[in-house]
MILUMLO-547087 format. One record per residue: x, y, z of N, C-alpha, C, O in turn. Coordinates in steps of 0.02 Angstrom, whole numbers, plus 50000, padded with zeros to 5 digits. Atoms other than C-alpha are relative to their C-alpha. Layout:
N
XYZXYZXYZXYZ...
! end
This chain:
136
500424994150000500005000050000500445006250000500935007050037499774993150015500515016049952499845007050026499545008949976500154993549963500195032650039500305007150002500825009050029499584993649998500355050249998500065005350085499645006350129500335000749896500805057150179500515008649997500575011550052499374994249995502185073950135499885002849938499944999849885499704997050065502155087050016500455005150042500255007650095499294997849979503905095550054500285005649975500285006349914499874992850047504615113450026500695002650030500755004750088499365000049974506375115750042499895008350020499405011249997499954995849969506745131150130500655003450050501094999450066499234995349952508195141750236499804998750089500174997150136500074999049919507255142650405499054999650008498645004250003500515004749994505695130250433499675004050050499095005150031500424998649949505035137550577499565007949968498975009649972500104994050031504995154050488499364998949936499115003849910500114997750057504095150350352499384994650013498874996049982500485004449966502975135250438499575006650020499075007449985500254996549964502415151150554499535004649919498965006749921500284996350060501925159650379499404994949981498854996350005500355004650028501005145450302499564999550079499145003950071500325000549935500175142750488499665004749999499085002950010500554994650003499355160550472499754999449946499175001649949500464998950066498805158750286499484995149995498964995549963500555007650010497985140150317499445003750069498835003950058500175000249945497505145950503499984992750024499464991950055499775003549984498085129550540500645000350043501055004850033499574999449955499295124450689500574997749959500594993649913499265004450004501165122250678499924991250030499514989850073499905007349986501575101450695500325000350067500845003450059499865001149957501965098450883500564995549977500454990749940499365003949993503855091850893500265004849931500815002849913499504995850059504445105050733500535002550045500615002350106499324998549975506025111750745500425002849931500175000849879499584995950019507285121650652500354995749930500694998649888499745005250068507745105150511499384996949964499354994549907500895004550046505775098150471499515003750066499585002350125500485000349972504215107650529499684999149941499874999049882500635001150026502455104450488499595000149998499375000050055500944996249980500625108450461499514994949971499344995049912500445003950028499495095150447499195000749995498795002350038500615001550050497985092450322499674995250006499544993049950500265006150017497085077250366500604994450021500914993650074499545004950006498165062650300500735004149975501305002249989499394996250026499385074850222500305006550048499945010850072499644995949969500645085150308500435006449956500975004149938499634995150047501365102550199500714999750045500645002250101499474998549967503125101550265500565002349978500675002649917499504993850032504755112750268500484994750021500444990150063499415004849971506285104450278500605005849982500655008149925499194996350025508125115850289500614997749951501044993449953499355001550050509225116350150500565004949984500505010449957499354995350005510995122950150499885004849937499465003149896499994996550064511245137450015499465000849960499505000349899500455000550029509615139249981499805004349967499715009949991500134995650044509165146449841499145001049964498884996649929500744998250011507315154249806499904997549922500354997849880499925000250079506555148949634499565006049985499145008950020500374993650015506025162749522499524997149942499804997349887500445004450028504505152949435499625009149972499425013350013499945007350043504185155449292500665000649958500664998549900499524999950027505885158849249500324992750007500334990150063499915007850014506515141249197500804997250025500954991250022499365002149985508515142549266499805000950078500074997150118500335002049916507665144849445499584995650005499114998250034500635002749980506475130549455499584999550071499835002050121500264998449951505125127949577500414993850048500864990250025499555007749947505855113849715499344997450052498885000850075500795002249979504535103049796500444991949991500904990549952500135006250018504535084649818499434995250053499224997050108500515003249977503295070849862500204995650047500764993050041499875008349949503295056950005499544997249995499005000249991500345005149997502535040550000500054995950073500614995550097499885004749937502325029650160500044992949964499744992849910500275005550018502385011350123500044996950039500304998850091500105004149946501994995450204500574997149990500914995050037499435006950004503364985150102500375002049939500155000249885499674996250027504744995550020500284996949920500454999849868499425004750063505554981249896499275001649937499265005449889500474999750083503714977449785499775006949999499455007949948500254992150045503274997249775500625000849946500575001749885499374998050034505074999549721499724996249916499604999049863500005001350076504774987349579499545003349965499585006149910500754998450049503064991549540500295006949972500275008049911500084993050050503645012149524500524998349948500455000949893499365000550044505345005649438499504997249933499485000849883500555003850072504114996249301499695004549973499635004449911500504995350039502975011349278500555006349968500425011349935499514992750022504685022249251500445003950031500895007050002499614998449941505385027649405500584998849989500704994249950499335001050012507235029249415500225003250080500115008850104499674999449954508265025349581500435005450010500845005049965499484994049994509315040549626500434998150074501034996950075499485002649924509825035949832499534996650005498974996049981500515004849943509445023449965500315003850042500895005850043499714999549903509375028750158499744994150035499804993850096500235005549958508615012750199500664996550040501174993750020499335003949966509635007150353500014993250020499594990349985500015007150011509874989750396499544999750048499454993650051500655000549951508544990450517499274999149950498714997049967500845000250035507204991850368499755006149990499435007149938500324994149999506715008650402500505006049961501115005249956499644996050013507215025050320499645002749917499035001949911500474998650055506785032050125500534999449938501135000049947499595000050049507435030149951499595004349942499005003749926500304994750042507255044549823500184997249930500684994049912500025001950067506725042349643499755005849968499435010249996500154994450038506505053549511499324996349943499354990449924500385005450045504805049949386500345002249932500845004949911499644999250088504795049649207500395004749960500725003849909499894992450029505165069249186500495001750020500875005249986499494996749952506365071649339499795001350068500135003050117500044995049917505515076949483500024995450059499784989850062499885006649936505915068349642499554998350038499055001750026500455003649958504925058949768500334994050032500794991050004499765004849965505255046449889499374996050033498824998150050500315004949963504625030849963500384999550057500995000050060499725000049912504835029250162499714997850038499104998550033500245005249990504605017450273500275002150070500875001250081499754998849941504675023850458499704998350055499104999550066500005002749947504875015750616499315000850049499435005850082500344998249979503215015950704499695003350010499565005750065500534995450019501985025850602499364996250016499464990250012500405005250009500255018450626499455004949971499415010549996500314998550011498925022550528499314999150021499004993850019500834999049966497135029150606499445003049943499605005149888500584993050041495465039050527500355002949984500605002349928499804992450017496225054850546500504998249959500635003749934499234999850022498005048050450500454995150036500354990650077499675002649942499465043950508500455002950062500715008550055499754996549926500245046450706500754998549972500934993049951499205002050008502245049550673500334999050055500145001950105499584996449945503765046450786500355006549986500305009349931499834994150002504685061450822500484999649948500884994949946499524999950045505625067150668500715004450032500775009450067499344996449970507465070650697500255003949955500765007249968
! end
């Protein structure tokens, strides 16, 4: 099973910009954010900031700045999604899967744009979504 659970927005300073998006949704900041991944959750979906060194703004729709964004998937069982997206087109770029099982591996689809499948340690899914552990 497959699950869209992250849309992701790279950024300089998460809290900063979480606190922005938090007044425009009127939605709360994610209890446990912090200064490398906050977040504002939607339901099953979470809009989240994550810090990236040297970050550079895109100037959309100018085409040498693109926009930066990528998707997360939850899964139950990391190996048959892998094939299934690798079959529909998907192309491996990293693994962080650690030998424990848990962790995420990023793929790019047919065009380029990235996304990852991730598979973390004692998510469980309820109604509302799913409950995370604390992200580090």
């Amino acid at each position: 099973m497959l699950r869209l659970t992250d849309f992701i927005i790279d950024c300089p300073d998460t809290m900063k910009l979480a606190a922005f998006y938090s007044e425009v949704t009127g939605r709360p900041i994610k209890e446990g954010s912090h200064e490398n991944w906050a977040g504002i959750r939607f339901g099953e979906i979470e809009l989240a900031f994550i810090r990236v060194d040297d970050y550079r703004a895109p100037q959309w729709p100018d085409s040498e700045h693109p926009k930066q964004f990528h998707l997360d998937f939850e899964v139950d069982e990391i190996e048959s999604e892998q094939r299934r997206i690798l079959d529909l087109g998907a192309t491996l770029r990293q693994d962080f899967i650690g030998s424990d099982g848990y962790g995420w591996r990023i793929y790019t689809d047919p065009i380029g744009h990235p996304f990852c499948l991730c598979r973390n340690e004692g998510v469980v899914w309820t109604d509302q979504g799913p409950t995370w552990p604390e992200r580090g």
